[in-house]
C-alpha positions in Angstrom: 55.7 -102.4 72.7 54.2 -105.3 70.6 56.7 -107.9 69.7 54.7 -109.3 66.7 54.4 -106.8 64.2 51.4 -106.6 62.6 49.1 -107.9 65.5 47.4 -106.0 67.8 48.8 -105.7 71.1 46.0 -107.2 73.7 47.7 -105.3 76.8 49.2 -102.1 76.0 51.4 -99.8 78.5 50.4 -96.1 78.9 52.8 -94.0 77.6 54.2 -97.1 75.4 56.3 -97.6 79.3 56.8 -101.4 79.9 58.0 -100.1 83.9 54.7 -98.6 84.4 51.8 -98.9 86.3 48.9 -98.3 84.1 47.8 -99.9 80.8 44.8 -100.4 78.8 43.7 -104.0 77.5 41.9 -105.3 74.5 39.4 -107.8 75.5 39.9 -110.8 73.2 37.2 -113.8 74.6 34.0 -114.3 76.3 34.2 -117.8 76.2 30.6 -119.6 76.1 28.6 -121.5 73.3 29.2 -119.1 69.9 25.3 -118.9 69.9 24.5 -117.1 73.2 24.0 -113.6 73.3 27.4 -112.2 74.9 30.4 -114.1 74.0 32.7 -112.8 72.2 35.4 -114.4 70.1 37.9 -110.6 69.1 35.8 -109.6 66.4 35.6 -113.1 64.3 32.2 -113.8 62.7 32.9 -117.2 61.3 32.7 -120.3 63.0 34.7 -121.3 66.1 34.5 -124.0 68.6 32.9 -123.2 71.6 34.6 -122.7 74.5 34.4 -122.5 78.3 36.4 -122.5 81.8 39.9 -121.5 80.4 42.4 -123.0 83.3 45.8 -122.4 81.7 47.4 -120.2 78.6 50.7 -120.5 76.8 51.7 -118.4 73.7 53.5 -120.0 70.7 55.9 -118.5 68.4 53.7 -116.5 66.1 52.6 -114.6 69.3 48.9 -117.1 69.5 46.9 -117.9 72.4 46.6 -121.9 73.7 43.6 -122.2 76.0 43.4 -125.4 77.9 40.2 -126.0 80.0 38.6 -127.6 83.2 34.8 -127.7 83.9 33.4 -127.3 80.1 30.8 -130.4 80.5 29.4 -128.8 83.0 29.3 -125.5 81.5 28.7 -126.6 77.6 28.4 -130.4 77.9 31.8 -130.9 76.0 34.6 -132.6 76.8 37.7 -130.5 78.1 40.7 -129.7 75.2 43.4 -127.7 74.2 42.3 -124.6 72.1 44.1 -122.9 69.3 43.3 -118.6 69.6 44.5 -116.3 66.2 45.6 -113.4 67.7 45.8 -111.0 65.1 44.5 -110.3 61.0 41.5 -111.0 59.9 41.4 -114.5 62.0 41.8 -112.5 65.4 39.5 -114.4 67.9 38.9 -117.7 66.0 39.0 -120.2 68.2 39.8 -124.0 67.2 40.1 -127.1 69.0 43.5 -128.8 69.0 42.7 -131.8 70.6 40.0 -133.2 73.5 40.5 -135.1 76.5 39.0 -138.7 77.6 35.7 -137.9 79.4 35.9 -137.0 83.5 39.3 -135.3 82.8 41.0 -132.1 82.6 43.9 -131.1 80.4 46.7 -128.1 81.6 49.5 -127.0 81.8 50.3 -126.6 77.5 53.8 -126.2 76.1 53.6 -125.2 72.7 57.3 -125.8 70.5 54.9 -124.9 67.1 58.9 -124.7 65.8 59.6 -128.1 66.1 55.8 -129.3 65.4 55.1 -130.5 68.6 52.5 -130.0 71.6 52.9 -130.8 75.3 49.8 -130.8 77.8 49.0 -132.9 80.8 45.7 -135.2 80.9 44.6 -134.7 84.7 42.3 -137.0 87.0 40.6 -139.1 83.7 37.5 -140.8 85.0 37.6 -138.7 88.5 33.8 -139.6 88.8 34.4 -143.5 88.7 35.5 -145.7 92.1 37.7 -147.9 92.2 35.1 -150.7 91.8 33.3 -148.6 88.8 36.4 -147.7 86.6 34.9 -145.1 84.1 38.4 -145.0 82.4 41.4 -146.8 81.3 43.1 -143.9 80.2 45.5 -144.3 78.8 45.8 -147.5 78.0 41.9 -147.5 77.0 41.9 -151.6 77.9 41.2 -152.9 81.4 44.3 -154.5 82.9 43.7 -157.6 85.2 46.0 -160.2 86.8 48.0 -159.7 89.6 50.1 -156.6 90.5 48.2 -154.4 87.7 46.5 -151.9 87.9 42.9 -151.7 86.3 42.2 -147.6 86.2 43.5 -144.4 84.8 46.2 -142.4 85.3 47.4 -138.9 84.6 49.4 -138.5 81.8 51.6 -136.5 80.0 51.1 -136.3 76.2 52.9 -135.0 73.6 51.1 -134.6 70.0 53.8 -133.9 66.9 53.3 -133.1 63.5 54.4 -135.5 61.1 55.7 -134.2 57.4 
C-alpha cells in the first residue's frame, strides 16, 4: 500500500500483500552525468544535477528520496553532497543538490527532520588524500591551527544545516 497518496509507489507488493514474497519495483535513477546516453532521472526532462555513487538514503516527510554520495570525483569530477530526489508529480526524478562537501570527503549517513527545517549528515575523512605533513584540509575549521597541543588537520564532522524563516 502507498502511504503518500498521490505518488507512485516505487516498490509495490503482489497481490497489494505487504507479508509477501514477491513485488514489482519502479526504477526511479540511473545516476550518471544527465548528458550520457542511459541515465535516467524517473521520467524528468528538465534539468537536474548530476549524480553518481549513491552510499546512503533517507526519506523525509513528504515521502522524498535523500541521496548522499562517496566516489563522485572520480566518477563525474564533482565533489560528494547530499541530493534532494521528487518522488512523485510532475517533478518525479528531479534531482537537486542540497549541499556539497569540502574536497577529498564523503558525506552519509542523512537524517532529514524537513518538519522542523533542519538536515543532519556526517562529513567523513575530509582531505583523506593529504599526510600529515601535506594537510589538504582544515575542515572544519578551514584555518591551519599551530602552537602547541593543536591539531593542524581535519576532522570528521557532524553537521547540521537549518532553515531560517
Amino acid at each position: 500500500m502507498n502511504p503518500h497518496p498521490g505518488r507512485k509507489s516505487q516498490i509495490t507488493e503482489v497481490g497489494g500483500d505487504h507479508t509477501g514474497r514477491r513485488f514489482t519495483w519502479d526504477l526511479v535513477l540511473i545516476c550518471g552525468d544527465p548528458k550520457t546516453a542511459g541515465t535516467y532521472f524517473g521520467g524528468y526532462t528538465g534539468p537536474v544535477a548530476p549524480i553518481a555513487c549513491p552510499d546512503n538514503v533517507a526519506f523525509d516527510s513528504r515521502g522524498d528520496l535523500w541521496i548522499s554520495t562517496d566516489g563522485m570525483p572520480s566518477a563525474l569530477k564533482y565533489d560528494d553532497g547530499l541530493f534532494h530526489v521528487e518522488l512523485g508529480g510532475p517533478e518525479r526524478g528531479r534531482v537537486t543538490q542540497f549541499l556539497a562537501v569540502p574536497a577529498e570527503a564523503e558525506t552519509c549517513g542523512p537524517v532529514i527532520h524537513d518538519r522542523d527545517g533542519s538536515v543532519f549528515v556526517a562529513v567523513q575523512h575530509p582531505g583523506e588524500d593529504g599526510t600529515w605533513a601535506d594537510q589538504h584540509s582544515f575542515f572544519p575549521d578551514y584555518v591551519k591551527q599551530s602552537g602547541r597541543g593543536r591539531f593542524a588537520g581535519p576532522r570528521p564532522t557532524v553537521v547540521q544545516v537549518t532553515r531560517i524563516g
